[in-house]
PQR file of N, CA, C, O and H, with PARSE charges and radii, in Angstrom:
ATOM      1  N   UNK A   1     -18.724  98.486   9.193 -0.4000 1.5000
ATOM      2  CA  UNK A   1     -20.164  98.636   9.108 -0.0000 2.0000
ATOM      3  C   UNK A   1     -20.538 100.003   9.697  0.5500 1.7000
ATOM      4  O   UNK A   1     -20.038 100.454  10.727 -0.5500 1.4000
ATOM      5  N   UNK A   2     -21.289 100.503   9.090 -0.4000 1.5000
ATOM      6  CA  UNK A   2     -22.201 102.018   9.497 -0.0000 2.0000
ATOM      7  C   UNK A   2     -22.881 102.106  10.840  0.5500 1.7000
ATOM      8  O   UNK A   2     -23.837 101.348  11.006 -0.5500 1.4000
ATOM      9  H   UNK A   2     -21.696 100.137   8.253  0.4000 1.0000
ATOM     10  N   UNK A   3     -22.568 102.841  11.738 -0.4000 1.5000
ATOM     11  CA  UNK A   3     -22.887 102.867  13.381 -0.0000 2.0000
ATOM     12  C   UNK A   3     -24.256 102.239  13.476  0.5500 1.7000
ATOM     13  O   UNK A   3     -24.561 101.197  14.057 -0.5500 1.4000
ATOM     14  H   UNK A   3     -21.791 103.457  11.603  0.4000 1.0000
ATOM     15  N   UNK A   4     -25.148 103.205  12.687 -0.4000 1.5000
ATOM     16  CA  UNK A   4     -26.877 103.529  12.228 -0.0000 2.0000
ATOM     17  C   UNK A   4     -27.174 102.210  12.169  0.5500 1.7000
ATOM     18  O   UNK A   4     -28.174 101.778  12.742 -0.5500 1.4000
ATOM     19  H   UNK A   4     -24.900 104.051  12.216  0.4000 1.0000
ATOM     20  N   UNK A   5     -25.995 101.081  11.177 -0.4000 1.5000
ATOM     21  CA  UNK A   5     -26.474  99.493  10.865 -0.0000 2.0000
ATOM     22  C   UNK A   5     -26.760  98.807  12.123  0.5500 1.7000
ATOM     23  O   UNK A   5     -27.751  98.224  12.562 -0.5500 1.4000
ATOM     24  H   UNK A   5     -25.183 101.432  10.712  0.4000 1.0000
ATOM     25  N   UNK A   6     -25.247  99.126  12.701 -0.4000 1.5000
ATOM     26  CA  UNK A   6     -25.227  98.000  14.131 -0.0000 2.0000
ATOM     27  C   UNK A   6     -26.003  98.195  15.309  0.5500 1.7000
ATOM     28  O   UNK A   6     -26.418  97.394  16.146 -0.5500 1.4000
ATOM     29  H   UNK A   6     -24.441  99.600  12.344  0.4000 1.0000
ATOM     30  N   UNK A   7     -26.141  99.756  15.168 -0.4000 1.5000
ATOM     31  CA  UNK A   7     -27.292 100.036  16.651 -0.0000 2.0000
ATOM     32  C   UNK A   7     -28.675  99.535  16.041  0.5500 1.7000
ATOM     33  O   UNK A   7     -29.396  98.867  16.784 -0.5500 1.4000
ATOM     34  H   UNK A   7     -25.804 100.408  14.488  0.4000 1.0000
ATOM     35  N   UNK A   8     -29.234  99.892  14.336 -0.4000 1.5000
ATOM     36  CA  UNK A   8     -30.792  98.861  14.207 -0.0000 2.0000
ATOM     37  C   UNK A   8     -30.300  97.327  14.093  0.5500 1.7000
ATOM     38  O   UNK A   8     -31.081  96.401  14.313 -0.5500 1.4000
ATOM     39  H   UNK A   8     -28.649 100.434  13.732  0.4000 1.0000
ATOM     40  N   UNK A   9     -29.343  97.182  13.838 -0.4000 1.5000
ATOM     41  CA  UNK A   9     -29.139  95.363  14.555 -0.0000 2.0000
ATOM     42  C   UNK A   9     -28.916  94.822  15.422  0.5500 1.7000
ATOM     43  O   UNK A   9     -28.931  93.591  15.436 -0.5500 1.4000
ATOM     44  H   UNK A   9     -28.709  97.934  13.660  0.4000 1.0000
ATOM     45  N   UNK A  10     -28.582  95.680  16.635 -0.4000 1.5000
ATOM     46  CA  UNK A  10     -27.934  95.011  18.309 -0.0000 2.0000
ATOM     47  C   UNK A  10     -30.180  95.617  18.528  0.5500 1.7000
ATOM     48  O   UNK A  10     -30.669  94.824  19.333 -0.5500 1.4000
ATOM     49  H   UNK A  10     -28.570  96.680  16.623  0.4000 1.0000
ATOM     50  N   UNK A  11     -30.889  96.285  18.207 -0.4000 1.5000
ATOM     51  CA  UNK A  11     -31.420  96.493  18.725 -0.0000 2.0000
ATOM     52  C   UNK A  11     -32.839  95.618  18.215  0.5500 1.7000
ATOM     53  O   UNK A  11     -33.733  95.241  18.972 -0.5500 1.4000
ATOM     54  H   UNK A  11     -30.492  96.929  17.554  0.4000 1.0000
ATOM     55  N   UNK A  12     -32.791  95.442  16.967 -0.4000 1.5000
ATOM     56  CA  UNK A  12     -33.339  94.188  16.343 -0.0000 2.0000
ATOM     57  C   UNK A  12     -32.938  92.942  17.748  0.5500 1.7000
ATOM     58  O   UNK A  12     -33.738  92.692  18.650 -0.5500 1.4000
ATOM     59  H   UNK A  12     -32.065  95.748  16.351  0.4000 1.0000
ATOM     60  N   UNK A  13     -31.683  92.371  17.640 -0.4000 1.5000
ATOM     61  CA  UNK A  13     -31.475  91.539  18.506 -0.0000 2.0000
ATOM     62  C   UNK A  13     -31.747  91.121  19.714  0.5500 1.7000
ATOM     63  O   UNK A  13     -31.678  89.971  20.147 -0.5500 1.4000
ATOM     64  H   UNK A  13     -31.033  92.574  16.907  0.4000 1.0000
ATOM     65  N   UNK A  14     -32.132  92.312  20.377 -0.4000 1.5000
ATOM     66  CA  UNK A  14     -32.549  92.793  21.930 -0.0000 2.0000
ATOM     67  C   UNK A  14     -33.979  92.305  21.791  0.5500 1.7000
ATOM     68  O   UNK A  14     -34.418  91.338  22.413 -0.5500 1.4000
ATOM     69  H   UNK A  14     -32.189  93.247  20.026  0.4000 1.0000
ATOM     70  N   UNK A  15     -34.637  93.001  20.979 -0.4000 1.5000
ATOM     71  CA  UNK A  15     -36.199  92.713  20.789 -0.0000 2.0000
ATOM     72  C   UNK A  15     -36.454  91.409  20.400  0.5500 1.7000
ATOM     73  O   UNK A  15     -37.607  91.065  20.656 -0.5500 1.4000
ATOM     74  H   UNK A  15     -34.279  93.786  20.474  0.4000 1.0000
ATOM     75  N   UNK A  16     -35.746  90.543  19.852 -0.4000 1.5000
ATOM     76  CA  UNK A  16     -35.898  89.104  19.425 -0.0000 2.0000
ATOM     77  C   UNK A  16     -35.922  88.455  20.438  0.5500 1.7000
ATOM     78  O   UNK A  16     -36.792  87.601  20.612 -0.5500 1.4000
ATOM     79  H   UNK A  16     -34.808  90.823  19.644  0.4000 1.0000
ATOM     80  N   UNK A  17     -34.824  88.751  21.475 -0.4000 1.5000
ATOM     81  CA  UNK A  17     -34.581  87.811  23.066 -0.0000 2.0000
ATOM     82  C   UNK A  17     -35.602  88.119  23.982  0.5500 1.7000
ATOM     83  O   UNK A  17     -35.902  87.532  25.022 -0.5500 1.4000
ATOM     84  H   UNK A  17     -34.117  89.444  21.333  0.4000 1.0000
ATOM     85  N   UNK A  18     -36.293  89.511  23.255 -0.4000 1.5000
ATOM     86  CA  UNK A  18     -37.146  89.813  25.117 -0.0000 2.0000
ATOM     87  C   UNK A  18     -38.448  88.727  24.773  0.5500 1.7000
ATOM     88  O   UNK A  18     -39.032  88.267  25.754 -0.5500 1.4000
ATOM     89  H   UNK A  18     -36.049  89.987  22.410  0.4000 1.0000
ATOM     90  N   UNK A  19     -38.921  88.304  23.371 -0.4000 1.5000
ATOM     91  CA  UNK A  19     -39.580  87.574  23.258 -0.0000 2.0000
ATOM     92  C   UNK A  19     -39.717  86.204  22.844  0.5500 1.7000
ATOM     93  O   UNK A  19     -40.424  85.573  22.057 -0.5500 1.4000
ATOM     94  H   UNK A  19     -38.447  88.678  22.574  0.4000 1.0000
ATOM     95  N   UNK A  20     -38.835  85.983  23.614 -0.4000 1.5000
ATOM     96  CA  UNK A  20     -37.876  84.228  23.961 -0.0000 2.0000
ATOM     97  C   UNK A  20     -39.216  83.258  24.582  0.5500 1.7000
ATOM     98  O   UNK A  20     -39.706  82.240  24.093 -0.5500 1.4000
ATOM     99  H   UNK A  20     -38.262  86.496  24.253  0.4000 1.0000
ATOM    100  N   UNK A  21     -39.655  84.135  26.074 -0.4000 1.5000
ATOM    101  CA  UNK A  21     -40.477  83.897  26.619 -0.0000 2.0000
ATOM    102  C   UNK A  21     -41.741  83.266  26.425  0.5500 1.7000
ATOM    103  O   UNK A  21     -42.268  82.275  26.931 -0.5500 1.4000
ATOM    104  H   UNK A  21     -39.257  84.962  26.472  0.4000 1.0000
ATOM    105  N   UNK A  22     -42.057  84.011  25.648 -0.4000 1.5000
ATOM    106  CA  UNK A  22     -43.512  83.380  24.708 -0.0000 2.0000
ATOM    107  C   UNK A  22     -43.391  81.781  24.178  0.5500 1.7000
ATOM    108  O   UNK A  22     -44.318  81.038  23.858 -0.5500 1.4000
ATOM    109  H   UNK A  22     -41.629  84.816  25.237  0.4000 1.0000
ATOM    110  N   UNK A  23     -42.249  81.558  24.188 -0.4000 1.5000
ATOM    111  CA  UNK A  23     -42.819  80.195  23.796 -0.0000 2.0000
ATOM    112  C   UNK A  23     -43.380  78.892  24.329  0.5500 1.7000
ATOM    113  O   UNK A  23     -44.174  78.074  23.864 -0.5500 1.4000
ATOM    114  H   UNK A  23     -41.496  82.162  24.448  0.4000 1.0000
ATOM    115  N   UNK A  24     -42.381  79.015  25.997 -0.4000 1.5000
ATOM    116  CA  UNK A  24     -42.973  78.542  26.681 -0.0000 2.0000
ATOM    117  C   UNK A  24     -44.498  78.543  27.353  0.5500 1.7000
ATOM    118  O   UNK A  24     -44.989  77.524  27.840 -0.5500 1.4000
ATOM    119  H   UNK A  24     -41.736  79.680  26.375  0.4000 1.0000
ATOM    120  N   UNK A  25     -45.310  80.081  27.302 -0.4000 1.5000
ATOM    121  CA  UNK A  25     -46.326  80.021  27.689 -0.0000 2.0000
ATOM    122  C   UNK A  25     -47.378  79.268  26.666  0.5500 1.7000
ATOM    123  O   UNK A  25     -48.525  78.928  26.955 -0.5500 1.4000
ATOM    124  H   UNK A  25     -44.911  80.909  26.906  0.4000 1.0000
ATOM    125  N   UNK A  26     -46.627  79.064  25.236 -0.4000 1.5000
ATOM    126  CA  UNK A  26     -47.373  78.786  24.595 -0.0000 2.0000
ATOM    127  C   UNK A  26     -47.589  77.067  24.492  0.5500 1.7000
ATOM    128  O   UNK A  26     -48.468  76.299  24.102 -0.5500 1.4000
ATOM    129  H   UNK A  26     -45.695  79.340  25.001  0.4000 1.0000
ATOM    130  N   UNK A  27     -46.136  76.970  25.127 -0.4000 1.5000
ATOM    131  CA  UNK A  27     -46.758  75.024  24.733 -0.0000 2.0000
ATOM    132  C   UNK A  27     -47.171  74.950  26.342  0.5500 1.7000
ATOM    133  O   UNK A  27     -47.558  73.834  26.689 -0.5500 1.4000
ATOM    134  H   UNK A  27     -45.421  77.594  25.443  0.4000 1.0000
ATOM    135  N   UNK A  28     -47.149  75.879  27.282 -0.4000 1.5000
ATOM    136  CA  UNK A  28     -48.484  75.655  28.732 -0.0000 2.0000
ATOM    137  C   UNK A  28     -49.713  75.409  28.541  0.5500 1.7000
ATOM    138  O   UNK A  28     -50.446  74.621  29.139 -0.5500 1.4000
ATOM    139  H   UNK A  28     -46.834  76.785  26.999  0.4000 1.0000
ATOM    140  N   UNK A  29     -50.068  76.550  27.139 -0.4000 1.5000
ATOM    141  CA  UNK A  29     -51.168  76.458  27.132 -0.0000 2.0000
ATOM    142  C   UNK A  29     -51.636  75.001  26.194  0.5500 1.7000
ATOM    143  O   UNK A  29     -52.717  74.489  26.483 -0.5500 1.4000
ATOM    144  H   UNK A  29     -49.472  77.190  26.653  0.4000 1.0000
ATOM    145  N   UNK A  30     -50.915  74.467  25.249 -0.4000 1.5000
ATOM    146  CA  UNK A  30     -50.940  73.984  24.301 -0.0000 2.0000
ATOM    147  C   UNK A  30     -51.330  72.270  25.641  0.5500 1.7000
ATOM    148  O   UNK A  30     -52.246  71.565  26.065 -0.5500 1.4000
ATOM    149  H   UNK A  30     -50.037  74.883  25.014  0.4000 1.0000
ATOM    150  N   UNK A  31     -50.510  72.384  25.684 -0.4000 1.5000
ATOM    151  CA  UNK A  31     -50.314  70.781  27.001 -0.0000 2.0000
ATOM    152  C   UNK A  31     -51.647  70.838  28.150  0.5500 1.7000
ATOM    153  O   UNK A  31     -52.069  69.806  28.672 -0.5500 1.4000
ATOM    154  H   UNK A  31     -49.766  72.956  25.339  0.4000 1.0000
ATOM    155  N   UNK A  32     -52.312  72.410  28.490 -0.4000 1.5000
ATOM    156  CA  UNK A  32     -53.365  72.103  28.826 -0.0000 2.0000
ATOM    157  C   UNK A  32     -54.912  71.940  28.204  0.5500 1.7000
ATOM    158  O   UNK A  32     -55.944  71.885  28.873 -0.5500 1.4000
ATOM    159  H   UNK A  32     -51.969  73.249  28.066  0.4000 1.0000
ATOM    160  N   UNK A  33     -54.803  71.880  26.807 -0.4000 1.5000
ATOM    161  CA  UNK A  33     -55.672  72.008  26.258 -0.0000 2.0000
ATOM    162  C   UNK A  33     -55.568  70.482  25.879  0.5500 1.7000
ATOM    163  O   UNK A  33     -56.545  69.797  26.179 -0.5500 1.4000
ATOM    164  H   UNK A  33     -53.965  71.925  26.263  0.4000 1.0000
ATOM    165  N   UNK A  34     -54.505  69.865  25.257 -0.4000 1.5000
ATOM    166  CA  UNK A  34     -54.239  68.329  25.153 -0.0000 2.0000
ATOM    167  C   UNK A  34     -54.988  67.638  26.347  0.5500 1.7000
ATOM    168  O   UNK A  34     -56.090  67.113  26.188 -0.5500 1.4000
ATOM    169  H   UNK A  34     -53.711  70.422  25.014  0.4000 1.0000
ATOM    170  N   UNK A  35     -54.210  67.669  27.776 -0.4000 1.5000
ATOM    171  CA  UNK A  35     -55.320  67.508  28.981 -0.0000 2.0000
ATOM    172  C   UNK A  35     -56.628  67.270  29.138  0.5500 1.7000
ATOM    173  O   UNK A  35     -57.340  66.350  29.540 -0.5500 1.4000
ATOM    174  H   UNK A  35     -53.315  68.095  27.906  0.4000 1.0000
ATOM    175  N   UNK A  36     -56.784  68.658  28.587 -0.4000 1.5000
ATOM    176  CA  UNK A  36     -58.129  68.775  28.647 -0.0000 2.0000
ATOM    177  C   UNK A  36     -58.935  67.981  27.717  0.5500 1.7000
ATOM    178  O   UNK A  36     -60.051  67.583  28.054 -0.5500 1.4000
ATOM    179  H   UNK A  36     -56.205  69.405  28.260  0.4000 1.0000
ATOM    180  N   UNK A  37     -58.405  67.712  26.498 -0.4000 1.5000
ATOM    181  CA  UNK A  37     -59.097  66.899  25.512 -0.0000 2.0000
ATOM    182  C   UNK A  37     -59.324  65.713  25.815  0.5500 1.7000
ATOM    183  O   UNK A  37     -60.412  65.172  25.614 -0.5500 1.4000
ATOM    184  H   UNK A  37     -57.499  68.036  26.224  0.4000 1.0000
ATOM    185  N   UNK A  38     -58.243  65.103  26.383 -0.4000 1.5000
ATOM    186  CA  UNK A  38     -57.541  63.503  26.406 -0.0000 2.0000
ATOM    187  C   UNK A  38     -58.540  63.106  27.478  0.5500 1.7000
ATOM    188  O   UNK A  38     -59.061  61.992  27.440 -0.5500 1.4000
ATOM    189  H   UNK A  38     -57.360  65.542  26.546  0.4000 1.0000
ATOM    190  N   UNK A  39     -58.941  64.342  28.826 -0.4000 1.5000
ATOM    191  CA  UNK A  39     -60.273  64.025  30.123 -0.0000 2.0000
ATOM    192  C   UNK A  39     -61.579  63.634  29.120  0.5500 1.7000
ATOM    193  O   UNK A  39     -62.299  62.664  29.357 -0.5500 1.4000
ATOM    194  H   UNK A  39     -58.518  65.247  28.857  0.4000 1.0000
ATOM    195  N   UNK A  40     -61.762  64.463  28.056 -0.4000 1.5000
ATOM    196  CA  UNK A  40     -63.178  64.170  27.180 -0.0000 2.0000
ATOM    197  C   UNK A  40     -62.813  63.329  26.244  0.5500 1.7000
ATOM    198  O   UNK A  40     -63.742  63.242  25.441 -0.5500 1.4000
ATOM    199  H   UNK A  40     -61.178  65.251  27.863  0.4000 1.0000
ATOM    200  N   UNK A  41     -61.962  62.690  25.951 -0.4000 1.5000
ATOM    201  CA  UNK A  41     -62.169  61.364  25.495 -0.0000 2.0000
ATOM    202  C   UNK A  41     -62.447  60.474  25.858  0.5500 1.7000
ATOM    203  O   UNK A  41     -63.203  59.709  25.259 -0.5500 1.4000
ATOM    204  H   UNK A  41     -61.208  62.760  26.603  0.4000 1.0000
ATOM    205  N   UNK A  42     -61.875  60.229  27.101 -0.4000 1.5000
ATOM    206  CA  UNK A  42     -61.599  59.585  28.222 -0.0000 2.0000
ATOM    207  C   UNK A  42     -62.911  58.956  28.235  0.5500 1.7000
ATOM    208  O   UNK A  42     -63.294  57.898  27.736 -0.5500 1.4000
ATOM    209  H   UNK A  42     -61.261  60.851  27.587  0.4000 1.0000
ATOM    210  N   UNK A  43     -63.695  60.106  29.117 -0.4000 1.5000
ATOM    211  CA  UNK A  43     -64.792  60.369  29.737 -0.0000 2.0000
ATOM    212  C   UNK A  43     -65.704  59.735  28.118  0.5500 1.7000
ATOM    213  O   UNK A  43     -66.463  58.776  28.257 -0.5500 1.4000
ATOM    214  H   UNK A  43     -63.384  60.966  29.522  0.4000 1.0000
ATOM    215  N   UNK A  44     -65.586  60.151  27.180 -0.4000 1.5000
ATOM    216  CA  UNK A  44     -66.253  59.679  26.176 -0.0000 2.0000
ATOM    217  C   UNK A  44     -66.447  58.141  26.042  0.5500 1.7000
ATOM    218  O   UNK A  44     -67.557  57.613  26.114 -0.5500 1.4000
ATOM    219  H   UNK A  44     -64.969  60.930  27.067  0.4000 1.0000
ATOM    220  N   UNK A  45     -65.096  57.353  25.807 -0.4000 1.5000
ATOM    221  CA  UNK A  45     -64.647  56.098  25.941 -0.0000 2.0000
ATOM    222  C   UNK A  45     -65.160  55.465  26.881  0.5500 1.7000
ATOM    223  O   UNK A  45     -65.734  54.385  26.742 -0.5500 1.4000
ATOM    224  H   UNK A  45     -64.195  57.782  25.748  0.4000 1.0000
ATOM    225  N   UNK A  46     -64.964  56.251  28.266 -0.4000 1.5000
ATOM    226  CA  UNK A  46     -65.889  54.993  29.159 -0.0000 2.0000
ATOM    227  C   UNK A  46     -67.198  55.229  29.494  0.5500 1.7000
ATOM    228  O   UNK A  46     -67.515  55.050  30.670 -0.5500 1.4000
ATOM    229  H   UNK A  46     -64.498  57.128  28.379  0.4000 1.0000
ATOM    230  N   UNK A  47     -67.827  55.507  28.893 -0.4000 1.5000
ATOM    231  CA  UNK A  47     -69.479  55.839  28.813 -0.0000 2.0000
ATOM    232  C   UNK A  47     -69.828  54.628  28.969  0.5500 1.7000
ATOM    233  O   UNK A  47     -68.985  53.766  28.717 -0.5500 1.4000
ATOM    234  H   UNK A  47     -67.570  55.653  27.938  0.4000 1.0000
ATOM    235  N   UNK A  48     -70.551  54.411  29.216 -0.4000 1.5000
ATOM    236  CA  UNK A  48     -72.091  52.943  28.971 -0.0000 2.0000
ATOM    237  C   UNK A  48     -71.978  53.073  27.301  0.5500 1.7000
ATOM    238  O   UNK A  48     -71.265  52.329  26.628 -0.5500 1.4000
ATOM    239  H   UNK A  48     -71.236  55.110  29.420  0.4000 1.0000
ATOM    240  N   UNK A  49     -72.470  53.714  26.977 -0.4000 1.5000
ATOM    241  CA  UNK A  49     -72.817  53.220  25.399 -0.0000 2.0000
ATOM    242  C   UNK A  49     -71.493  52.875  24.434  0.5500 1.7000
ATOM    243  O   UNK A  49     -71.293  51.918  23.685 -0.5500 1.4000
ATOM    244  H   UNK A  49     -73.049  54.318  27.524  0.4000 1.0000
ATOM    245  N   UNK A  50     -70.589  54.156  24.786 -0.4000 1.5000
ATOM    246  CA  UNK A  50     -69.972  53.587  23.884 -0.0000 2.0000
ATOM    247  C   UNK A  50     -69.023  52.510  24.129  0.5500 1.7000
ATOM    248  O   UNK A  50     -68.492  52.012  23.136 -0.5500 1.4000
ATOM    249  H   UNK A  50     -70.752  54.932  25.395  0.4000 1.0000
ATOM    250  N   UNK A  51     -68.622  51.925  25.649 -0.4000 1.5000
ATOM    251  CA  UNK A  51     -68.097  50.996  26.479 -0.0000 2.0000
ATOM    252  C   UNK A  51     -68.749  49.540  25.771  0.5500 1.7000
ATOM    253  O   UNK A  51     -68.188  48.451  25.892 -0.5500 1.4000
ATOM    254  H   UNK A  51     -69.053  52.329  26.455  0.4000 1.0000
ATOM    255  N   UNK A  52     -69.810  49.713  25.147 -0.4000 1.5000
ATOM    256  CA  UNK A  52     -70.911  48.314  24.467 -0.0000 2.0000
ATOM    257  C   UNK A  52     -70.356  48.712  23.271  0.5500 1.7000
ATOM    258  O   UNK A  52     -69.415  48.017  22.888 -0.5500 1.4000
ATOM    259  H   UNK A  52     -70.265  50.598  25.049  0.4000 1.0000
ATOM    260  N   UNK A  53     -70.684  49.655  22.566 -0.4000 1.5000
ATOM    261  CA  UNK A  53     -70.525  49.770  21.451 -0.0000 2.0000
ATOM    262  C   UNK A  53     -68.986  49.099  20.799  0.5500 1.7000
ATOM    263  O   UNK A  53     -69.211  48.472  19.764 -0.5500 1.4000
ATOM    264  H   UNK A  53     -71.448  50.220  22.878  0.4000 1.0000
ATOM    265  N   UNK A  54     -67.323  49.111  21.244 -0.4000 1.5000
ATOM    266  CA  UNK A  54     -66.563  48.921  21.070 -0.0000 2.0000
ATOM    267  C   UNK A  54     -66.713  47.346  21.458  0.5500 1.7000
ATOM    268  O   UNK A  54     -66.599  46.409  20.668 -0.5500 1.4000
ATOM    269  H   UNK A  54     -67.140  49.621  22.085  0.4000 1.0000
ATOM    270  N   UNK A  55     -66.966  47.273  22.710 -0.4000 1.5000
ATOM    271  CA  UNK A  55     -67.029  45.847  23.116 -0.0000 2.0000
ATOM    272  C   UNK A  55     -67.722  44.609  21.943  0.5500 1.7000
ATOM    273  O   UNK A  55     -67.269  43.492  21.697 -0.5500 1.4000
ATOM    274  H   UNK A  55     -67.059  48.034  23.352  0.4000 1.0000
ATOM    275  N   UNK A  56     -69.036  45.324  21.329 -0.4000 1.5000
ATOM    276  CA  UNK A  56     -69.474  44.374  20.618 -0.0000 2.0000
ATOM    277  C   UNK A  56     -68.679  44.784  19.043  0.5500 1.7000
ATOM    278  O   UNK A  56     -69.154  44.022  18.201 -0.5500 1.4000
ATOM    279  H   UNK A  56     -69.405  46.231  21.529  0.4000 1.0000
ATOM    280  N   UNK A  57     -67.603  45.765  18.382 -0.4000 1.5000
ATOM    281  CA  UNK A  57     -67.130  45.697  17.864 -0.0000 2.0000
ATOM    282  C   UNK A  57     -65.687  44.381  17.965  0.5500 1.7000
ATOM    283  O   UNK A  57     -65.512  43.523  17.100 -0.5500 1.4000
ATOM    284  H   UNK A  57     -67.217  46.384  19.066  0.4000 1.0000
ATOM    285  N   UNK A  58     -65.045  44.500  18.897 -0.4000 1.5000
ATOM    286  CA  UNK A  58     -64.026  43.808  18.909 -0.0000 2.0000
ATOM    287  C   UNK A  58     -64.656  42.410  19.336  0.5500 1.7000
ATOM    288  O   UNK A  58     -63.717  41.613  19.353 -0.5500 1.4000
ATOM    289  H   UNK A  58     -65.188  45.196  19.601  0.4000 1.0000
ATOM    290  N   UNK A  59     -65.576  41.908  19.610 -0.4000 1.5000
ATOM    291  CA  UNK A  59     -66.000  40.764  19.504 -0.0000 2.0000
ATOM    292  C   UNK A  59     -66.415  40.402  18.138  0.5500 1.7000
ATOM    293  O   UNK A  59     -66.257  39.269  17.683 -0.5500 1.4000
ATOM    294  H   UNK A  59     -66.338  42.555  19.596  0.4000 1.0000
ATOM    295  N   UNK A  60     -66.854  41.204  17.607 -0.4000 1.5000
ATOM    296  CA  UNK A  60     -67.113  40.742  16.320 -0.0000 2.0000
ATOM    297  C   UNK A  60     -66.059  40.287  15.418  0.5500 1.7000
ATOM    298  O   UNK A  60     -66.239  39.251  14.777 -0.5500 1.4000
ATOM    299  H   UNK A  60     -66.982  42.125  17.976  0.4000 1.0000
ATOM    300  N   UNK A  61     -64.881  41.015  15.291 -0.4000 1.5000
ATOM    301  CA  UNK A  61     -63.644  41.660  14.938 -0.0000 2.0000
ATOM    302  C   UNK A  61     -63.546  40.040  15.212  0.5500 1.7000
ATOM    303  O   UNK A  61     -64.031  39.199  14.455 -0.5500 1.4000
ATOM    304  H   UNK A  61     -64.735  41.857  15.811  0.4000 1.0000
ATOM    305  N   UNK A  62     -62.828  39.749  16.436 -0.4000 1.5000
ATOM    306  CA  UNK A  62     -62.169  38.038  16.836 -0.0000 2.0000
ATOM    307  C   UNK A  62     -63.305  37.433  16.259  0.5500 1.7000
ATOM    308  O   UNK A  62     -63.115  37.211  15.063 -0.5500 1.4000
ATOM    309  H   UNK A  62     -62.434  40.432  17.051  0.4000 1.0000
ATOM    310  N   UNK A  63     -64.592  37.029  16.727 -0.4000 1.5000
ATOM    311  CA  UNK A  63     -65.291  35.867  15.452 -0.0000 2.0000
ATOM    312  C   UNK A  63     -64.932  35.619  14.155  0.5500 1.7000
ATOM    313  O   UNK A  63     -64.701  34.560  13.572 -0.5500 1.4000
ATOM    314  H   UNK A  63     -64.746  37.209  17.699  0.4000 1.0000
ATOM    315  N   UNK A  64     -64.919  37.043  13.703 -0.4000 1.5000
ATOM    316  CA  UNK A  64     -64.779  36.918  12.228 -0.0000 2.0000
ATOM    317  C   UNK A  64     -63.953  35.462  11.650  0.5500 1.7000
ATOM    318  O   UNK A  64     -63.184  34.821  12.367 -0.5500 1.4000
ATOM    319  H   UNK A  64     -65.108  37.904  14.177  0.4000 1.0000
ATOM    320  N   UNK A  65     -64.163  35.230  10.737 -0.4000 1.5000
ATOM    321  CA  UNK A  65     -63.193  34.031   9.576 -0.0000 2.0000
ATOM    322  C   UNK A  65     -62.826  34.589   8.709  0.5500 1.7000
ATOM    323  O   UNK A  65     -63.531  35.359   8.057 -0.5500 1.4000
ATOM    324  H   UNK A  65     -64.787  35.751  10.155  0.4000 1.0000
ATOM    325  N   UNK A  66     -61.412  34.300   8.438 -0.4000 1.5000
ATOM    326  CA  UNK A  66     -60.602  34.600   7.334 -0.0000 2.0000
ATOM    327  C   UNK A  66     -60.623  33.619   6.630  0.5500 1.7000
ATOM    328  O   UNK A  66     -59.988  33.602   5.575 -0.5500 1.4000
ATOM    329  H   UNK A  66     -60.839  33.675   8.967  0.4000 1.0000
TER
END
């Protein structure tokens, strides 16, 4: 192989590893944004209203007749 090949491919290679890194910051950020969602659901879910609202769904749900 041609010198010119292997030094733009060892150096291609170099630049691929230095940005290894990035991926982890990316599922940091990814896992705190999940967090963050899963608190406002949360927080959604146990509201007063909608705490009734489900409640008188799944009661309805068991009455029902098949």
């Amino acid at each position: 192989m041609n010198r010119k090949i292997r030094d733009a491919l060892a150096g291609l290679r170099r630049a691929c590893r230095r940005d290894a890194g990035m991926v982890t910051s990316e599922y940091a950020m990814g896992i705190i944004a999940a967090v963050g969602f899963a608190l406002l659901l949360y927080e959604v879910v146990t509201s007063g209203e909608v705490r009734a609202e489900l409640q008188a769904i799944v009661k309805k749900a068991l009455s029902a007749r098949m």
